[in-house]
Structures are given as structure tokens and as C-alpha cells.
N, C-alpha and C positions, 0 to 999 in steps of 0.2 A: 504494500500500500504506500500510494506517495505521501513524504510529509511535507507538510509547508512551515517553513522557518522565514527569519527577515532578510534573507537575500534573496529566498523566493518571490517575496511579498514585492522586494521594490523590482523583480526583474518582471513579475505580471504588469506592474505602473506602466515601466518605462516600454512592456510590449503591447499595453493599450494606445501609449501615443504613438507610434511609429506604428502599429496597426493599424487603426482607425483612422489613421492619414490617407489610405483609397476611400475610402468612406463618400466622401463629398466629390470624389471624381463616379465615383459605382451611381449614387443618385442623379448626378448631372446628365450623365449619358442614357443614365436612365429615361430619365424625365424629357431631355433634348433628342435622346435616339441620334446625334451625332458625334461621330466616332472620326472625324476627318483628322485630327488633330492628335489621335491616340497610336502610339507606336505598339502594333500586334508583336514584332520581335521584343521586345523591351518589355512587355506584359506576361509573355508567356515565358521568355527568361526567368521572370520574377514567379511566377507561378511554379515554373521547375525548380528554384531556388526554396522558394516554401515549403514545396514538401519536401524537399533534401530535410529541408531543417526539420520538417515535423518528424519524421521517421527518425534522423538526430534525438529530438526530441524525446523521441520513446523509446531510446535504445539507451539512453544516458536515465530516462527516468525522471526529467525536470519538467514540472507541473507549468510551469511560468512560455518554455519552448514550447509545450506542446500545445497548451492552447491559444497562444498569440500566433502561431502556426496554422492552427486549423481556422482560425479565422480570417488572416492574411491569404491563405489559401482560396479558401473559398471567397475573398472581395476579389483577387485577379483570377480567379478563375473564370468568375463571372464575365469581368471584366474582357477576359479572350471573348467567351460566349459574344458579350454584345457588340464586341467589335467584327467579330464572322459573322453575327448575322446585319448589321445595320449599314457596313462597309459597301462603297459603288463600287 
């Protein structure tokens, strides 16, 4: 079972800010449906790079990696999704 201690506690902080920084790009594209502007190599980079980390994440056992992982994950993953489908 994982425990959480205060180096866990400030490494979830600091993975909610640098997470939730797609956040307001995943609703704008959302909301605008335009993707002219959005780099698909540079996203889906970052998308391969997340789940390195989340698998990281769960191999090391640290609670704070894995779920600013799984949810970084999932904002550029989406983020690929709406640039494949909204792209001319």
C-alpha cells in the first residue's frame, strides 16, 4: 500500500500546477474546435512522455507520479484526439 509523507504531499502540489497547465488549452479547443495553432508532434510527444512517466510512476510506487501522470495523460491525450479530428 502507498504511503503519503511531506515530500509526497508537496510533489502532488507542484504536479497539480504543471498539470492543470493543459487544462485551459483542452477547454479552449474544446469550446473553439480550432486546432490551427496546436502542434500534433509536440502533443503526442508529450502524451508518450506521460505515460513513460506514469508506468515510472508505478514501478517506483510514488503516489504524487502517478496520478499527476494519469491526468496529464489523459489532458494530451485528448488533446491529440481533438487535434485528429478538428484538423483541415
Amino acid at each position: 500500500m502507498m504511503q503519503i509523507n511531506a515530500v509526497e504531499i508537496l510533489g502532488l502540489v507542484a504536479a497539480c500546477f504543471t498539470t492543470f497547465g493543459f487544462l485551459p488549452q483542452m477547454r479552449k479547443t474544446w469550446r473553439t474546435k480550432d486546432v490551427t495553432s496546436l502542434s500534433l508532434p509536440m502533443y503526442s510527444v508529450i502524451c508518450t512522455g506521460t505515460a513513460l512517466w506514469l508506468i515510472y510512476g508505478l514501478l517506483i510506487n510514488s503516489t504524487a507520479v502517478i496520478l499527476a501522470n494519469i491526468v496529464a495523460f489523459a489532458f494530451t491525450f485528448s488533446l491529440v484526439i481533438l487535434i485528429l479530428k478538428y484538423r483541415k
